[in-house]
C-alpha positions as CSV (number, residue, x, y, z in Angstrom):
1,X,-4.0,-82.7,21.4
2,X,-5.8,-82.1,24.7
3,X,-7.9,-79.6,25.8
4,X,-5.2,-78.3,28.3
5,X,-2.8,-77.8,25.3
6,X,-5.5,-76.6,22.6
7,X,-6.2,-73.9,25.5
8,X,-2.6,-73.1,26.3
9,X,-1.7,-72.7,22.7
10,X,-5.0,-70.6,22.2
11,X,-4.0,-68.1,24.8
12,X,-0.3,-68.0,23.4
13,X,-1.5,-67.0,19.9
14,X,-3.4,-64.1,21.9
15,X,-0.7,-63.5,24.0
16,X,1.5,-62.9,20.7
17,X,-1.5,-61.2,19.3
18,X,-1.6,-58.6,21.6
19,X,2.2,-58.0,21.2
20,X,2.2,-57.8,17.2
21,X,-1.1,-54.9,18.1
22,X,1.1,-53.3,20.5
23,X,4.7,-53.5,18.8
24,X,2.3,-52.2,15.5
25,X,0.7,-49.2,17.9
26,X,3.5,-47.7,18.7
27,X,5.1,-48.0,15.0
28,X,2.5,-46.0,13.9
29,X,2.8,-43.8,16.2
30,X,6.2,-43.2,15.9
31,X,5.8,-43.2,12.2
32,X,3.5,-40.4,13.1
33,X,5.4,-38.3,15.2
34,X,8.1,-38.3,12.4
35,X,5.5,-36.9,9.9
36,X,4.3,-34.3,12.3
37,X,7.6,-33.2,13.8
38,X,7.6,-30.0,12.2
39,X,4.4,-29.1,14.2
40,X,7.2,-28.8,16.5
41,X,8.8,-25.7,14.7
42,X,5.5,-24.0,14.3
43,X,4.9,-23.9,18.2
44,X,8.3,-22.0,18.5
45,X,7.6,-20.2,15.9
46,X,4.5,-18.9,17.5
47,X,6.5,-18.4,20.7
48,X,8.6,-16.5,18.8
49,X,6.2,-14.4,17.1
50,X,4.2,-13.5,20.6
51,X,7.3,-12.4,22.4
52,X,8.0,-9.9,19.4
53,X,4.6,-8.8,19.1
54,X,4.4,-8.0,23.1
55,X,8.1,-6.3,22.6
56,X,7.2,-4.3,20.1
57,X,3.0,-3.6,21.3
58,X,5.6,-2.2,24.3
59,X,7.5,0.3,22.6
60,X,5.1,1.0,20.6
61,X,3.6,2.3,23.3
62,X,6.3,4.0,24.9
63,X,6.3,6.1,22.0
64,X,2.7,6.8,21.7
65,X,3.0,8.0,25.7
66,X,5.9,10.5,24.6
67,X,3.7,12.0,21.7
68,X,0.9,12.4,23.6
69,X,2.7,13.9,26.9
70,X,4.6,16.3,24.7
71,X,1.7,17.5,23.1
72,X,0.3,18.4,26.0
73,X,3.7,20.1,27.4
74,X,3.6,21.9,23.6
75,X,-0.8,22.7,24.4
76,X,0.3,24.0,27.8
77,X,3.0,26.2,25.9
78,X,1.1,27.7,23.8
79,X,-1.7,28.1,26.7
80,X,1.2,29.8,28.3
81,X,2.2,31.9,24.9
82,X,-1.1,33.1,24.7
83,X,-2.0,34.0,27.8
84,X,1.4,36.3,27.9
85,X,0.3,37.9,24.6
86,X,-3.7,39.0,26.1
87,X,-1.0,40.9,28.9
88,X,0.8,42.6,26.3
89,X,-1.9,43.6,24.6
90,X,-3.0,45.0,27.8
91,X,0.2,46.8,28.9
92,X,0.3,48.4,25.2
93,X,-3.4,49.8,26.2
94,X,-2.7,50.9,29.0
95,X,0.6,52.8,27.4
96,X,-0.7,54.7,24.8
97,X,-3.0,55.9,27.5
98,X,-0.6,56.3,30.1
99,X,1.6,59.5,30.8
100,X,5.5,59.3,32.6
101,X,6.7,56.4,34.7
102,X,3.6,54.8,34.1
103,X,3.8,54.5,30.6
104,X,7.4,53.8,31.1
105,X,6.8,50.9,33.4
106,X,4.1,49.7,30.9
107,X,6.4,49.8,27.8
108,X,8.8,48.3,30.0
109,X,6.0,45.0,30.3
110,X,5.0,45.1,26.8
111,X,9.0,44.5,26.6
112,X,8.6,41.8,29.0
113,X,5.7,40.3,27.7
114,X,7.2,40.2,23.9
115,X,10.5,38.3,25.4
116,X,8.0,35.5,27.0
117,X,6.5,34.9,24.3
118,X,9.4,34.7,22.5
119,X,10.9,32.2,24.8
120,X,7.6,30.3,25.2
121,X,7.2,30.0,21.2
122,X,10.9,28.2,20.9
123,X,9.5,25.9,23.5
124,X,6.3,25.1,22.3
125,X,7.8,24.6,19.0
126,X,10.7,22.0,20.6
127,X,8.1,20.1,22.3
128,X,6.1,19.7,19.2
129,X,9.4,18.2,17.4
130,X,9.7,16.1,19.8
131,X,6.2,15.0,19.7
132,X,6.9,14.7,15.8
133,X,9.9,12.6,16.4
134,X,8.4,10.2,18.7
135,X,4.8,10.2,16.6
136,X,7.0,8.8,13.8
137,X,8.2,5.2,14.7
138,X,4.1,4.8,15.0
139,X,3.3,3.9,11.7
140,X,5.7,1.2,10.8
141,X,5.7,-0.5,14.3
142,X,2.0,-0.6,13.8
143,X,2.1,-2.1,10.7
144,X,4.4,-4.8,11.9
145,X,2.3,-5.7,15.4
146,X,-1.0,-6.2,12.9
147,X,1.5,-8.4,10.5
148,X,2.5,-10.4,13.8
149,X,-0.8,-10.6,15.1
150,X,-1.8,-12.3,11.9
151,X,1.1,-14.7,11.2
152,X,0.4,-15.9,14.8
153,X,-3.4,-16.9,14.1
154,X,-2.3,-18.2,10.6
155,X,0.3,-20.1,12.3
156,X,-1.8,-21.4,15.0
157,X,-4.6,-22.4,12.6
158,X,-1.7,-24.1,11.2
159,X,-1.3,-26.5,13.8
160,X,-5.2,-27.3,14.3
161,X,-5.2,-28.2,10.0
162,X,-1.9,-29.5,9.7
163,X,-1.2,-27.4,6.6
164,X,2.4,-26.7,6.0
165,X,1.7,-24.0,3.1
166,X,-0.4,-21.8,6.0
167,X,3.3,-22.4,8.2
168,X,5.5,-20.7,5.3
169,X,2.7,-18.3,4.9
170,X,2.7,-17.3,8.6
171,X,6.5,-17.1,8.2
172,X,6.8,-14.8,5.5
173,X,4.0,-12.5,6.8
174,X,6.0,-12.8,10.7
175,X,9.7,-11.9,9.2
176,X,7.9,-8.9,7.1
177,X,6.8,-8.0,10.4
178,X,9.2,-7.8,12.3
179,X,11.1,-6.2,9.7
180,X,8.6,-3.2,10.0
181,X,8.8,-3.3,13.6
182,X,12.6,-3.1,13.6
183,X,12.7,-0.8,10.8
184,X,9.8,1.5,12.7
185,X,12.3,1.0,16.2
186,X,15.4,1.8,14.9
187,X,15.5,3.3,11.4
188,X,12.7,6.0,11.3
């Protein structure tokens, strides 16, 4: 053979070299893309998981607004409640040492006074049920935001070691949590 052929054929074999490397490269890597498609699942799952923890961080604090704004409303009442009894007290004073109309006009506050606190009571006491009702979805949907919060780093630390038991771990703890945070939404 001449030098012109031994050179030819010298670059064919690298020519087919290069191919078999490249044809081998991308095997592998589909190979590999077969063995980590389930990484696949865990990024949903992590989706997944945010959107319901930012859902329920949401409500949950919808509901810790309404307990604190009707404890204030119930605070005020009471405020209110008190304020009315110091005037009856007052009115009663000012009865006993009263003579006539005027003691007439100062029972007739003491009256007054008795009914508004009365009707002040009923609604300090409503608000604070309500502030009860609303303070009681807390613990549960808490529960379930921590549960979510710590399926999603388990789930994300996951995909960085490739460990599928840390995926069915992150699962388990995500479904219990958003049991609790449906349970603490719509059952308590």
């Amino acid at each position: 053979m001449n030098e012109a052929s031994q050179s030819e054929a010298a670059r064919s074999d690298q020519i087919q070299a290069l191919i078999r490397s490249i044809s081998d490269e991308r095997r592998e890597a589909k190979e590999k893309e077969k063995r980590e498609r389930w990484t696949k699942y865990v990024s949903f799952m992590v989706v997944v998981l945010a959107v319901a923890t930012g859902v329920g961080s949401l409500k949950a604090g919808g509901f810790s607004t309404r307990v604190m704004l009707f404890q204030a409303k119930a605070s005020d009442e009471w405020a209110y409640y008190q304020s009315k009894s110091v005037k009856q007290r007052i009115a009663e004073m000012e009865a006993r040492q009263e003579t006539g109309p005027q003691a007439e006009a100062a029972q007739a506050d003491v009256a007054r006074y008795k009914k508004d606190q009365a009707d002040s009571q009923a609604r300090a006491k409503s608000l604070e049920g309500q502030r009860d009702a609303n303070a009681k979805h807390g613990p549960d949907m808490g529960f379930g935001i921590t549960l979510l919060q710590i399926s999603i780093a388990l789930a994300s630390v996951c995909l960085l070691t490739k460990r599928r038991w840390l995926w069915a771990a992150a699962g388990v703890l995500g479904a219990i949590g958003v049991f609790f945070l449906i349970h603490g939404l719509y059952f308590v």
